[in-house]
C-alpha positions as CSV (number, residue, x, y, z in Angstrom):
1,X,10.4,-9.3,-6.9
2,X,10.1,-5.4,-8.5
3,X,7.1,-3.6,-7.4
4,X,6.1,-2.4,-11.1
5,X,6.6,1.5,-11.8
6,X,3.0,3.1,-11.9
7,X,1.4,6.1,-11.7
8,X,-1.7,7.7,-9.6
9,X,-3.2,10.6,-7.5
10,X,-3.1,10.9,-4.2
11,X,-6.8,11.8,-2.5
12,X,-4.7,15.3,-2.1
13,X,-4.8,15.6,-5.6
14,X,-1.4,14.9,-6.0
15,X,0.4,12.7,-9.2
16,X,2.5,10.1,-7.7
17,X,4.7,7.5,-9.4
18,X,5.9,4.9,-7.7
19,X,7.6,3.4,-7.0
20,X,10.5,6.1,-6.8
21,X,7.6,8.4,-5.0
22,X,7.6,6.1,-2.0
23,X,8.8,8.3,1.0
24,X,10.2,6.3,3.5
25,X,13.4,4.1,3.3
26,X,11.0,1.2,4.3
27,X,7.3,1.2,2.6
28,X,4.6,-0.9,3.9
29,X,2.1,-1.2,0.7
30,X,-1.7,-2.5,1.4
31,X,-3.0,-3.7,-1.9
32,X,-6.7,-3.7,-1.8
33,X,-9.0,-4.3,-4.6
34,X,-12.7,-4.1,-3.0
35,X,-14.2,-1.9,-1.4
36,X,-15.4,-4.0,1.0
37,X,-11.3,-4.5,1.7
38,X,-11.0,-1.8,3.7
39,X,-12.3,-3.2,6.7
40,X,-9.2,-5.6,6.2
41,X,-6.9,-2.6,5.7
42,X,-8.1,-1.5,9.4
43,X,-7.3,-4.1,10.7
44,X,-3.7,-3.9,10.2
45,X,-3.9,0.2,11.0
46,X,-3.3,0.2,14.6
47,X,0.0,-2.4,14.3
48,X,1.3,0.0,11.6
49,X,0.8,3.0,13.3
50,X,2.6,2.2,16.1
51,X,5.3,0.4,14.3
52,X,5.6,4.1,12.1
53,X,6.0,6.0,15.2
54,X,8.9,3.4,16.3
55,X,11.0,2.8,13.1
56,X,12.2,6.3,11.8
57,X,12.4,5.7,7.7
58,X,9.1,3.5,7.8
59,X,6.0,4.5,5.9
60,X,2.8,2.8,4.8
61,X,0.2,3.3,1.8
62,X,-2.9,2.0,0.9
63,X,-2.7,1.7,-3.3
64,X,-6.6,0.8,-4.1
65,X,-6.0,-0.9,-7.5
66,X,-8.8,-0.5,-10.0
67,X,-9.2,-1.6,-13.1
68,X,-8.6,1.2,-15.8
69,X,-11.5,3.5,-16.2
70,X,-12.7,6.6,-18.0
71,X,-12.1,10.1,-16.6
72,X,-15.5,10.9,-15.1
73,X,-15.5,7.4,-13.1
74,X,-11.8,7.9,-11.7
75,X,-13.2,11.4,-10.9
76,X,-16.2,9.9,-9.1
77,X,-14.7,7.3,-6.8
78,X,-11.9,9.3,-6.1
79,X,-14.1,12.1,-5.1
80,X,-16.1,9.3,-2.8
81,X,-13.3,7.8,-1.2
82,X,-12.1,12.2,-0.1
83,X,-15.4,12.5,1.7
84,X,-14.8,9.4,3.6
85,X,-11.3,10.7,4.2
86,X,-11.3,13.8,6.2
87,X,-7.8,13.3,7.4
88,X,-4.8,15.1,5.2
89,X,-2.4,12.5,6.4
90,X,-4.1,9.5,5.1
91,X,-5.2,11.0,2.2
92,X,-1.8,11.9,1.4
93,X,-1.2,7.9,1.8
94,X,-3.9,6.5,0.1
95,X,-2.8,7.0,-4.0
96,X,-5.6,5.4,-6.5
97,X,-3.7,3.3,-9.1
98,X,-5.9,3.2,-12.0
99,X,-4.3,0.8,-14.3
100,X,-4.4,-2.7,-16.1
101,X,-4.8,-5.0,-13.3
102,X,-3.9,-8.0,-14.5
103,X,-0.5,-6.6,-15.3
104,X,0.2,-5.5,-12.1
105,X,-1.1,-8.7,-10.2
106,X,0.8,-11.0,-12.3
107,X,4.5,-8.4,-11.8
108,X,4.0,-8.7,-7.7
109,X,2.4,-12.6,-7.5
110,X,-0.9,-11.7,-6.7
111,X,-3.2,-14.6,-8.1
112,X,-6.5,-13.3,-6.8
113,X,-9.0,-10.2,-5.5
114,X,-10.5,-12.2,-2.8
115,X,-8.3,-9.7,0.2
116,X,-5.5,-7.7,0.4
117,X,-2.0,-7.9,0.2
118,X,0.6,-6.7,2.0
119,X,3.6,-5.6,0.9
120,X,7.1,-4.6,2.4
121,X,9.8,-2.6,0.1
122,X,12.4,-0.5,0.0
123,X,13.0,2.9,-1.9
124,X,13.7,1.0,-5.4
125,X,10.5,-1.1,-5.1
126,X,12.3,-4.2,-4.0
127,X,9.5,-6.7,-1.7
128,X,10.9,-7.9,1.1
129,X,7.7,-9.4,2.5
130,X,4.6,-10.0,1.4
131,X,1.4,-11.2,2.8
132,X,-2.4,-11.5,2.3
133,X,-5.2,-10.9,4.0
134,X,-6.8,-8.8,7.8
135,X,-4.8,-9.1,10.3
136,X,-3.8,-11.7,12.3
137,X,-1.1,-12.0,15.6
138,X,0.8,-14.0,13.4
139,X,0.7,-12.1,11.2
140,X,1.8,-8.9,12.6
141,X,4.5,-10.4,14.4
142,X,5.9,-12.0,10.2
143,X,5.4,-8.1,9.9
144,X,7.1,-7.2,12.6
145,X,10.4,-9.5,12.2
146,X,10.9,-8.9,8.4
147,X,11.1,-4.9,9.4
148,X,13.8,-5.6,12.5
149,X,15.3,-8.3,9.7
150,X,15.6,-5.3,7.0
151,X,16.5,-2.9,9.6
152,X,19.0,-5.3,10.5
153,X,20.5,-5.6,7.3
154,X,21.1,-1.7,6.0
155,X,22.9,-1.8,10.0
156,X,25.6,-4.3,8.6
């Protein structure tokens, strides 16, 4: 599976595509589509920062996907979501993807909106893992072995 190329802002201001825009040589993607996701988002936020200060090359996002809007309403929730943001690093992570939803879900597998997914990919958008969903200690450790297992395999 191809994570689709796409296009969005950054709450920096900043035009990304992706998924060539992707810093790291390992990108760990949250998918929400509520707002009420976020609180799933958090959950996962301490396991990821610690497994970013671990695993030089390892990055994450979080890609709020919204259906395709006018102007003045991407302008609005984008500027909502900057003042709950007041930190420049995630802002730089968090990149707004305005865009025809049902395209996208059906190119990565995602047959609902009722949580989050999470996705693992290198720099040409390939998913290595994917899951759904807060947190869970099972779930961090899937997480957790499919980055050793990718690790693993750029060693050999």
């Amino acid at each position: 599976m191809i994570f689709p190329t796409v296009s969005g802002s950054n709450l920096l201001r900043q035009k990304v595509t992706l998924p060539q825009d992707f810093q790291g040589k390992l990108n760990l993607v949250f998918v929400p589509f509520l707002q009420w996701q976020q609180m799933e988002v958090d959950s996962w936020v301490p396991l990821v920062r610690r497994l970013e200060a671990q695993r030089q090359g390892l990055f994450y996002y979080e890609l709020p996907t919204i259906q395709k809007r006018n102007v003045l309403y991407r302008t609005f929730i984008n500027e909502g979501m900057r003042a709950g943001i007041p930190n420049a690093t995630t802002r730089g992570r968090t990149i707004t993807l305005y865009l025809d939803k049902a395209a996208f879900q059906k190119a990565l597998e995602m047959g609902d909106e009722e949580h989050i997914y999470i996705l693992l990919l290198d720099q040409a958008g390939k998913v290595f893992y994917r899951s759904r969903g807060a947190y869970t200690p099972e779930g961090g450790e899937q997480l957790e072995g499919a980055i050793r297992s990718f690790l693993t395999q750029q060693v050999d």
